[in-house]
C-alpha positions in Angstrom: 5.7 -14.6 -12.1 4.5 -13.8 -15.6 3.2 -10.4 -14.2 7.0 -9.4 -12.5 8.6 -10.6 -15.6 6.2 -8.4 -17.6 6.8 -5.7 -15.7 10.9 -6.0 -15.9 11.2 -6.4 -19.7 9.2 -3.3 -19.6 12.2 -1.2 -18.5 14.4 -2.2 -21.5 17.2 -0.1 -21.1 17.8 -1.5 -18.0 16.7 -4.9 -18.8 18.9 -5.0 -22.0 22.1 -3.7 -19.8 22.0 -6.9 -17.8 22.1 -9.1 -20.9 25.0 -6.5 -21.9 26.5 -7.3 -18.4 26.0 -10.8 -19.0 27.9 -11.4 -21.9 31.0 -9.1 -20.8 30.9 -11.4 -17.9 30.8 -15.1 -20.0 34.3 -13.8 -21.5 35.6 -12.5 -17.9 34.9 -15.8 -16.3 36.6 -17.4 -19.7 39.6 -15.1 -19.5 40.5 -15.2 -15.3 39.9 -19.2 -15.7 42.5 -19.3 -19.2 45.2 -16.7 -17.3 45.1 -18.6 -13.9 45.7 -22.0 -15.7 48.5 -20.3 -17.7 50.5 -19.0 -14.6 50.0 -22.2 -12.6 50.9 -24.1 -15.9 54.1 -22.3 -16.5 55.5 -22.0 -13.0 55.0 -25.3 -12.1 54.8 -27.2 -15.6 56.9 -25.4 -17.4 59.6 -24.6 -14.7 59.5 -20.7 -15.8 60.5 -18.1 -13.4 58.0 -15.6 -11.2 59.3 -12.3 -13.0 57.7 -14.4 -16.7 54.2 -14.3 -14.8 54.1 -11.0 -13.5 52.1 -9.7 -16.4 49.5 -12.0 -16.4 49.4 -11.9 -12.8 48.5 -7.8 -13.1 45.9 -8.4 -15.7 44.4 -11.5 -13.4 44.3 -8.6 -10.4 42.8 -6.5 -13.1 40.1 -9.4 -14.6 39.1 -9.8 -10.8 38.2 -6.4 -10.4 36.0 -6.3 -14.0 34.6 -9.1 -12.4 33.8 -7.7 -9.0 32.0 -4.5 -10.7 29.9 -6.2 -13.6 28.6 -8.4 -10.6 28.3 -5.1 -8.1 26.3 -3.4 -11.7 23.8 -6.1 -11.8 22.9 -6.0 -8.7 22.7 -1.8 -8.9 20.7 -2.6 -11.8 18.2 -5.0 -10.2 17.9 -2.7 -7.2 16.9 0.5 -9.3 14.6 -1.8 -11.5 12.9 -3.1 -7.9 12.3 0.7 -6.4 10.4 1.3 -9.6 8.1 -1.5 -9.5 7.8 -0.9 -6.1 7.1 3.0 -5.9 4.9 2.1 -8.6 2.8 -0.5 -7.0 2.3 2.1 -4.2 1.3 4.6 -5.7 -1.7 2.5 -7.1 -2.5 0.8 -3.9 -2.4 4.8 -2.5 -4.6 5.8 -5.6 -7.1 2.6 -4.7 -7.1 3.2 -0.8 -8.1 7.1 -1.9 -10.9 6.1 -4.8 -12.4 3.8 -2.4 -16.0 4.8 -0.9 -16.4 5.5 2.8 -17.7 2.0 3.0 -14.7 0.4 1.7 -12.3 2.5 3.5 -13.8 1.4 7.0 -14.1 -2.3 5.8 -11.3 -4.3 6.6 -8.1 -3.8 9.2 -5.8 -0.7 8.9 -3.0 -2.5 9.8 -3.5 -5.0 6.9 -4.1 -2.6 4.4 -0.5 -1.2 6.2 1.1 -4.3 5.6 0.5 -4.4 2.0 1.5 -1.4 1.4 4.6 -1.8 2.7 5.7 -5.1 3.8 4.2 -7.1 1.0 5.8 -4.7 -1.7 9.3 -4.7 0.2 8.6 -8.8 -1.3 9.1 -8.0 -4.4 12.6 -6.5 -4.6 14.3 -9.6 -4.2 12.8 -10.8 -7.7 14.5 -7.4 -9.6 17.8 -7.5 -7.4 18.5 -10.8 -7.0 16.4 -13.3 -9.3 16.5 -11.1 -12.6 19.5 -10.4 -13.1 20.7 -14.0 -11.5 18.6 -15.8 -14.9 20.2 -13.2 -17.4 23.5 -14.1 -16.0 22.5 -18.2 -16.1 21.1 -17.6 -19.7 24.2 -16.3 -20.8 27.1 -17.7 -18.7 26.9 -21.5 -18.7 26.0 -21.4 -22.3 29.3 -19.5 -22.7 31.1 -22.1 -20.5 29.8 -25.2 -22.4 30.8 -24.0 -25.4 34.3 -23.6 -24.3 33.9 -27.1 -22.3 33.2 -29.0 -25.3 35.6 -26.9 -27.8 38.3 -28.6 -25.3 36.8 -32.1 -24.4 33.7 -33.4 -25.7 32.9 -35.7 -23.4 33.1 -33.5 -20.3 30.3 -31.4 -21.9 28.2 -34.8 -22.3 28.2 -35.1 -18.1 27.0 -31.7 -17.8 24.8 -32.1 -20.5 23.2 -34.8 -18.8 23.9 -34.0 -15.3 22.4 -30.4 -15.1 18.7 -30.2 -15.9 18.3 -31.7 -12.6 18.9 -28.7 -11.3 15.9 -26.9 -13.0 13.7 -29.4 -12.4 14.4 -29.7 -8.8 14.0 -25.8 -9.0 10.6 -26.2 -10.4 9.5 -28.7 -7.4 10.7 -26.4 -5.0 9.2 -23.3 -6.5 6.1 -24.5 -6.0 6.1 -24.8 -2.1 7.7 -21.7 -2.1 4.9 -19.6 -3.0 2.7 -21.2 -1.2 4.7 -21.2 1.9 5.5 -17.0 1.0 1.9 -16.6 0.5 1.2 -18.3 4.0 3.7 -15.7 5.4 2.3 -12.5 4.3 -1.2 -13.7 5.2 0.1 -14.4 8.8 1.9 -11.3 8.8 -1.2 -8.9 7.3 -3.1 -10.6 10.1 -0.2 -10.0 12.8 0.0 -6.2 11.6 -3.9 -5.9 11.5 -4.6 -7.0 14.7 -1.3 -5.1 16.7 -2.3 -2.0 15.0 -5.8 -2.3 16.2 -4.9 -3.6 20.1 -2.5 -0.2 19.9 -5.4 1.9 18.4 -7.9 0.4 21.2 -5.8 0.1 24.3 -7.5 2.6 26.3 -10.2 0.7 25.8 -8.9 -2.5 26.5 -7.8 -1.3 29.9 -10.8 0.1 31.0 -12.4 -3.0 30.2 -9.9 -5.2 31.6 -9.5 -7.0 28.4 -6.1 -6.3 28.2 -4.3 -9.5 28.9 -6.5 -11.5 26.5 -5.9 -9.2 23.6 -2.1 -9.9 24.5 -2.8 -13.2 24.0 -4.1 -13.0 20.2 -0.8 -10.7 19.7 0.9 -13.5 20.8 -0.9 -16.2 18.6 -0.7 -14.2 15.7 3.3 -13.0 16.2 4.0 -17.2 16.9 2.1 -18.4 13.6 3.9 -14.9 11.7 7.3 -16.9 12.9 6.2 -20.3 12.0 5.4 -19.6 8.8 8.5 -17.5 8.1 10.4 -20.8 9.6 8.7 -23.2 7.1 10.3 -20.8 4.5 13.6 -21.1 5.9 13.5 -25.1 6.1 12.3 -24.8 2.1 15.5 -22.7 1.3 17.9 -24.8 3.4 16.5 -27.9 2.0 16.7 -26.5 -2.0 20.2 -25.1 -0.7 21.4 -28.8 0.0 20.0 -30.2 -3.0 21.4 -27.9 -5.4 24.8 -28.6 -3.7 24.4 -32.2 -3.8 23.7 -32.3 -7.5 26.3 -30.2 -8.7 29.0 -31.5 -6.3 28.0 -35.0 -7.7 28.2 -33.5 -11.4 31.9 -32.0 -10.3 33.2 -34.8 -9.3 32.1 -37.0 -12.7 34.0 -34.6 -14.7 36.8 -34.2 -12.3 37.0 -38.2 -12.4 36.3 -38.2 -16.3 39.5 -35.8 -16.7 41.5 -37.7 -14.2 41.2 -40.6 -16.1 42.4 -39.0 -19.3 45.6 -37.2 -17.7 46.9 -39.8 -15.3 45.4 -43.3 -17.1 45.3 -42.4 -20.4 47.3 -39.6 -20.7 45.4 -38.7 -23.5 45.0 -34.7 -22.5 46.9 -32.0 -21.2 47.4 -30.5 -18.2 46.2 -27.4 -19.5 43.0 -28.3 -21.1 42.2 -30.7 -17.7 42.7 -27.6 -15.6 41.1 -24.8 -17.6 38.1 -27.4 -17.9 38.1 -28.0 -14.2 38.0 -24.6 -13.6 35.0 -23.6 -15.9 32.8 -26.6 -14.5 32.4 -25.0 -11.3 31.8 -21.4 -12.8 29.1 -23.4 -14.8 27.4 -25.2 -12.0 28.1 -22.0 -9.5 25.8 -19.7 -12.0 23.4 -22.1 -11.9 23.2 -22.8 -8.3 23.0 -18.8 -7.6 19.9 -19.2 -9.8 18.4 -22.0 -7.9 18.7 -19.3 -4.9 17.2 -16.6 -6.4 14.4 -18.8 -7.9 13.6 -19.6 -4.3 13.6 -15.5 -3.8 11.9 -15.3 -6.7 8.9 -17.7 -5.9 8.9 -15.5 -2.8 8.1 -12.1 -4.6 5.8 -14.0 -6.8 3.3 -14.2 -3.5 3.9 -10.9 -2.5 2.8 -10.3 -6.4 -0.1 -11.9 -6.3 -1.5 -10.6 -2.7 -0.7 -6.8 -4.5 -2.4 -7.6 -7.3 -5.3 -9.1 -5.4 -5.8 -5.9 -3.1 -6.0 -3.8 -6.7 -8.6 -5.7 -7.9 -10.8 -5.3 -4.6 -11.6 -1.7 -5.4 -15.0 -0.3 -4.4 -17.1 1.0 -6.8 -16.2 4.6 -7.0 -17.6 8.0 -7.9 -17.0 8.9 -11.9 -16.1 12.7 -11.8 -15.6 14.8 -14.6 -13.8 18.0 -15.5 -15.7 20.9 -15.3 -14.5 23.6 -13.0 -17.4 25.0 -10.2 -17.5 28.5 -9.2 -17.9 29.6 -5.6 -21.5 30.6 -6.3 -23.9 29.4 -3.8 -25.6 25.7 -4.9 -28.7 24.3 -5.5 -28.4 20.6 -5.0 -31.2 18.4 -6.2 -31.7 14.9 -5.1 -33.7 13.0 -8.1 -35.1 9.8 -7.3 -31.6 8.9 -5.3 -31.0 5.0 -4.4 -28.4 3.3 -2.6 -27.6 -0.1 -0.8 -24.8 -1.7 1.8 -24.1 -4.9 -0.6 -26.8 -7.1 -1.8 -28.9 -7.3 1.4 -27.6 -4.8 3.4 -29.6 -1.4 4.5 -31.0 0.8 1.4 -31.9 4.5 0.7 -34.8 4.3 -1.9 -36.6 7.1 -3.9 -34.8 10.1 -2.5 -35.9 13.5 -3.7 -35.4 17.0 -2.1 -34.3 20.3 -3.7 -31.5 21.9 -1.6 -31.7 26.0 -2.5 -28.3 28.0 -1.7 -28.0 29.8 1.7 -30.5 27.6 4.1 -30.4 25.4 6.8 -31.1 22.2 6.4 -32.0 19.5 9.1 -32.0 15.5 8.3 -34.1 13.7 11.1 -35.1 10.7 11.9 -34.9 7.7 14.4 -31.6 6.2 14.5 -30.8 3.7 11.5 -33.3 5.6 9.2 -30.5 6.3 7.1 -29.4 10.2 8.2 -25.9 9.5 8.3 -25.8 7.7 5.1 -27.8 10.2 2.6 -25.4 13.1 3.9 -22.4 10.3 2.5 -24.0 10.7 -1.0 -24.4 14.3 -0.6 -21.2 14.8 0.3 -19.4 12.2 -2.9 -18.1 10.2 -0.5 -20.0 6.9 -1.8 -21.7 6.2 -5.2 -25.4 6.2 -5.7 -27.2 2.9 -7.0 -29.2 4.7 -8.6 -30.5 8.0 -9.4 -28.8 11.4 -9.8 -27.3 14.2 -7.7 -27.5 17.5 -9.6 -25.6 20.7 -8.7 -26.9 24.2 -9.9 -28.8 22.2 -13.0 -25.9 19.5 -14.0 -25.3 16.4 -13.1 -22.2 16.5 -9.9 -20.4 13.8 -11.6 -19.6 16.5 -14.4 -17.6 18.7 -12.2 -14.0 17.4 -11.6 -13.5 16.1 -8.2 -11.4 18.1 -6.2 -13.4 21.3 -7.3 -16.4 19.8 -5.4 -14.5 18.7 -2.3 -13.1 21.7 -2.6 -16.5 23.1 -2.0 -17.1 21.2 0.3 -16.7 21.3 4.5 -18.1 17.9 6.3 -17.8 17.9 10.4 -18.6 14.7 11.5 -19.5 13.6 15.5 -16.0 12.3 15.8 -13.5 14.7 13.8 -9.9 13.6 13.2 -7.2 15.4 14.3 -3.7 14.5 13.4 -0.6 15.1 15.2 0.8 17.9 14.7 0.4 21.8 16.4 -3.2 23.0 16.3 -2.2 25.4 13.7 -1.7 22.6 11.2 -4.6 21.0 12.4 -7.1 23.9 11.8 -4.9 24.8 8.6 -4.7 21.4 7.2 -2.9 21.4 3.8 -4.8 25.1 3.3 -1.8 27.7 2.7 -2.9 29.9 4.9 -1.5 33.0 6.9 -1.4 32.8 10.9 -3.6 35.7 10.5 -6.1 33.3 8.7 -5.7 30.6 10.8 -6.6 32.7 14.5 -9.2 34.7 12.7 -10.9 30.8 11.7 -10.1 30.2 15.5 -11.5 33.2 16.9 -14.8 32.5 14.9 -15.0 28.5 16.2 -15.0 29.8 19.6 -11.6 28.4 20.4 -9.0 31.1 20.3 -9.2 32.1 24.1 -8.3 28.2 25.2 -5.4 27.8 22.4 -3.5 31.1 23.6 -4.1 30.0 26.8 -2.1 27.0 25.8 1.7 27.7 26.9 2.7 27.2 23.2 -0.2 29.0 21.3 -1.3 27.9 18.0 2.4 26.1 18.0 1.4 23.4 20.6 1.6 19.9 19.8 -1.2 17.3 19.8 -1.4 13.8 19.5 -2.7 11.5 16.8 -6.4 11.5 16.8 -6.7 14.8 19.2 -4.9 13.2 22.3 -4.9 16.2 24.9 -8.1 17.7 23.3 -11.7 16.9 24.7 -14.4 16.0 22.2 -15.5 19.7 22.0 -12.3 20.8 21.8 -11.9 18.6 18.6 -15.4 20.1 17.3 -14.4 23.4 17.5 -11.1 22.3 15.5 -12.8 21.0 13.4 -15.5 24.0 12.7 -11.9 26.3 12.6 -11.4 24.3 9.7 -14.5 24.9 8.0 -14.1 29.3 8.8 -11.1 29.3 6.9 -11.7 26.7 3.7 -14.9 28.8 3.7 -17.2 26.1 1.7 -20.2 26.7 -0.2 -22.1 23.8 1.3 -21.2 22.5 4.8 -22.5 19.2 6.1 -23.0 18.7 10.1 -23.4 14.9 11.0 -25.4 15.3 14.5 -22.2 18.0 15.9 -23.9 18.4 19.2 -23.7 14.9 20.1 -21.8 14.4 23.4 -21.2 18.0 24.1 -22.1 20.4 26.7 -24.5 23.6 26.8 -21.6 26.0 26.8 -19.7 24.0 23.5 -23.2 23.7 21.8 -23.7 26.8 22.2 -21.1 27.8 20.3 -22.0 25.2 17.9 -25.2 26.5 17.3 -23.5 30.2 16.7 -21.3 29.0 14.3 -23.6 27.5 12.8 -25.9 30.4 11.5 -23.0 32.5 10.7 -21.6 29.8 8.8 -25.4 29.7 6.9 -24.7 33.4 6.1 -22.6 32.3 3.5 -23.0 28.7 2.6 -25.6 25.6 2.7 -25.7 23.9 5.8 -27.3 20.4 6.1 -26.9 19.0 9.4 -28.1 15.2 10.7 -29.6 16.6 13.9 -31.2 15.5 17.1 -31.8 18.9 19.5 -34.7 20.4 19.0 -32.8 23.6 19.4 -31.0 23.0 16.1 -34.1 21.4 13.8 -36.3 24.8 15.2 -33.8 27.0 13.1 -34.0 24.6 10.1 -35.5 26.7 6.8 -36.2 22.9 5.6 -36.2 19.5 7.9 -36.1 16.3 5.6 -37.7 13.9 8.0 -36.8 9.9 6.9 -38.1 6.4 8.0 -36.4 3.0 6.5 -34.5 4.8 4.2 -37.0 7.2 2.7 -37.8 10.6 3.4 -41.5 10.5 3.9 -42.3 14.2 5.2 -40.5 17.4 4.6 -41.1 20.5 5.8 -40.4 23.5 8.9 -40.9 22.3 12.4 -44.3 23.7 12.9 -45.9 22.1 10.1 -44.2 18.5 10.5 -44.8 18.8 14.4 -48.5 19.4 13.7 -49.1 17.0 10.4 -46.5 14.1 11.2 -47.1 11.5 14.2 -43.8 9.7 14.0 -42.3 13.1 13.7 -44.3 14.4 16.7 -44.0 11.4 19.0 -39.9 11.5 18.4 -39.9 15.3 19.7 -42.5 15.1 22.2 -40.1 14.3 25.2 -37.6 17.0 23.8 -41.0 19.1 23.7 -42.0 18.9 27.4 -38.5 19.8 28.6 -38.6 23.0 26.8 
């Protein structure tokens, strides 16, 4: 709670207005409690006639509606406060999702990390719009009240004196279990939304597997423990809700029998001080109770803090860039003694070195799980060496400001992500671009003739993740992409995979005209491609333990020459 509080005192013009509001309010209550008592007390008391308590009965009508809108500003104020906090926690958990490595963006569920950012943050606007500005008004309120209690009758502030701290204690007790029953939520609701989002995401598979109706099953487990949990909240609230009631009713009615005793027995008070005291000891108990409800919301929001807070501190190590500008020039990347590992016992590049020279091809090989895929994720700055140092045209890459190298950069993976939109945005993507740009980049992919073919053109629609496209559709989307940023350096991770003669084909035409004006590195597997390499980096276990053009490596190498030997005898 210290955090939210932290964060609300930091706004002090707002947080200073509700203590403003608080105050104005104290001498409202004060005032519509003294002007009811004086109407009641001279019509019926005093015997005086309706036209005498017309005025005060206007400025009543008037003190109601002060009332009514300091009550309706708080709450404005709380809300306003709340989207603050919470556009700012967003924007870091955005900023931390976007730092993150490659590794740490494919750990965990999407529809957690979903949750989080938008479920779990929605939790804290109850502590700014309700809780906040409900303990400015109990600092300042009741005080007020019980200062006007005991001007009037000493005694009568005595009971309340003793009688309320129960109700902050009892607060306190109940706090407690309700952030640990709100923490219990969110975690059953991050797992609900992780696992629904990934069933959704999978469902093709799921029914081609006939695994459908066990996955609907899990959904179901996690949606029931999601409601249990939110139902254990509910029985917390209900029972603070009675408690609180219970002890200030109780308190009531000991200073309701304290004054009756005076007026009737003793007849040692007025009936206007009796009144106007019975009047303010609900208004003092009421602000206080309000409080004991937006505690509980409060305690609430306090989880939801602390799950926030505990996603930002998870961040992956990420790349340092700095903030020189790179030209367009073509690059010489050199790898110097590069090192990197999954975790402390996971898979590791070790002792990586390679000079990259502008304008050639470039062919990483290997058996599967040598590591391919992996050094061209370091190339590319999408995770952070262990060790070592990448160096771009004689300086160090972490030098260069970030979005001027992936701005250099074009990386076409085996499964390219398409988003839904018309293809035009997809080949486009964020790039201001003509239409003229954007077919001439689809002419080049080989694509053009299928998308005007299309009934819409470059205007039709596709689905999230490519729906409606086949894989070398998406491939040639993707290399569309790549024609119009026009990169310096462009990184292929094994593009043929999966695709037919005619789409590799096209591939492999791309390709070189692509090299024309740019580096290409490619993960590759056909011989077809690693033939028109100017440099193959061949790797085992992490390492690259040969280098060389095809000719050499196939006559020098024997793990390179039994991998290609099948490939070999085909040809």
């Amino acid at each position: 709670m210290k955090t939210l509080q932290k964060l609300a005192k930091q706004q002090k013009g707002r947080y200073y207005s509700l203590f403003f509001i608080a105050l104005a309010l104290s001498v409202v209550i004060i005032l519509q409690a003294y002007l009811i008592v004086s109407i009641i007390n001279d019509l019926f008391i005093n015997k005086e006639t309706f036209s005498h308590v017309i005025f005060p009965l206007i400025v009543l009508i008037g003190v109601l509606v002060v009332r009514a809108s300091l009550s309706y500003f708080s709450g404005k104020i709380g809300l306003k406060m709340a989207a603050l906090v919470k556009a700012n926690y967003r924007k870091r958990l955005i900023e931390k999702y976007a730092r993150n490595s490659l590794t740490a963006s494919y750990t965990g569920q999407s529809g957690h990390k979903l949750s989080v950012l938008l479920d779990t943050v929605d939790e804290l606007d109850s502590f700014f719009s309700q809780y906040i500005p409900q303990r400015i008004v109990t600092t300042v309120v009741p005080l007020v009240v019980l200062i006007v209690i005991f001007s009037q009758n000493v005694y009568s502030g005595l009971i309340i004196l003793v009688t309320a701290p129960f109700i902050p204690l009892f607060m306190i007790i109940i706090g407690g279990a309700t952030q640990r029953k709100s923490e219990e939520k969110l975690e059953s609701l991050a797992a609900f939304s992780g696992r629904f989002l990934d069933t959704l995401q999978g469902l093709l598979s799921l029914k081609l597997y006939g695994r459908s109706k066990q996955y609907k099953d899990v959904i179901e487990k996690s949606s029931l423990g999601f409601r249990d949990a939110t139902m254990n909240i509910l029985k917390v609230a209900f029972m603070s809700s009675l408690m609180l009631e219970f002890i200030s009713m109780l308190s009531i009615g000991l200073v309701a029998l304290e004054l009756s005793l005076r007026l009737v027995v003793f007849q040692s008070m007025d009936f206007f001080t009796a009144f106007l005291i019975l009047l303010l000891v609900p208004e003092f108990f009421t602000s206080l109770k309000e409080l004991g409800s937006a505690f509980h919301a409060g305690r609430s929001s306090t989880g939801a803090a602390a799950k926030v807070e505990q996603e930002l501190e998870t961040i992956e190590d990420s790349i340092e860039w700095g903030n020189e500008r790179m030209t367009a020039e073509p690059k010489t990347i050199e790898l110097q003694d590069l090192h990197f590992q999954y975790g402390a016992e996971g898979f590791a590049l070790s002792q990586i070195d390679a000079t990259i020279k502008p304008n050639q091809q470039i062919a990483i090989v290997g058996k599967s799980g040598s590591g391919k895929t992996t050094l061209l994720n370091l190339i590319a700055g999408l995770v952070k060496p262990s060790g070592g140092n990448i160096r771009v045209n004689g300086r160090d890459r972490s030098d260069y400001h970030e979005q001027e190298w992936f701005g250099q950069i074009g990386y076409i993976t085996q499964h390219p992500y398409l988003f839904s939109g018309t293809i035009a945005e997809n080949i486009a993507l964020g790039i201001k671009a003509s239409r003229e740009e954007v077919e001439l980049a689809a002419k080049k992919a080989g694509i053009a003739d299928l998308i005007e073919s299309l009934r819409d053109g470059y205007d039709t629609e596709i689905g999230e993740g490519g729906r409606g496209l086949s894989g070398g559709e998406k491939q040639r989307v993707t290399l569309a992409r790549a024609f119009l940023k026009k990169p310096s350096i462009i990184l292929f991770d094994e593009p043929t995979t999966g695709l037919d003669l005619v789409t590799e084909k096209i591939l492999q035409q791309s390709m070189k005209e692509l090299a024309e004006t740019a580096t290409v590195i490619t993960v590759a597997h056909r011989l077809q491609t690693i033939k028109k390499a100017d440099l193959i980096l061949f790797m085992e276990q992490g390492s690259i333990i040969a280098r060389g053009k095809h000719d050499d490596l196939q006559k020098d190498v024997a793990a390179y020459r039994d991998i290609f030997a099948p490939q070999e005898k085909k040809v």
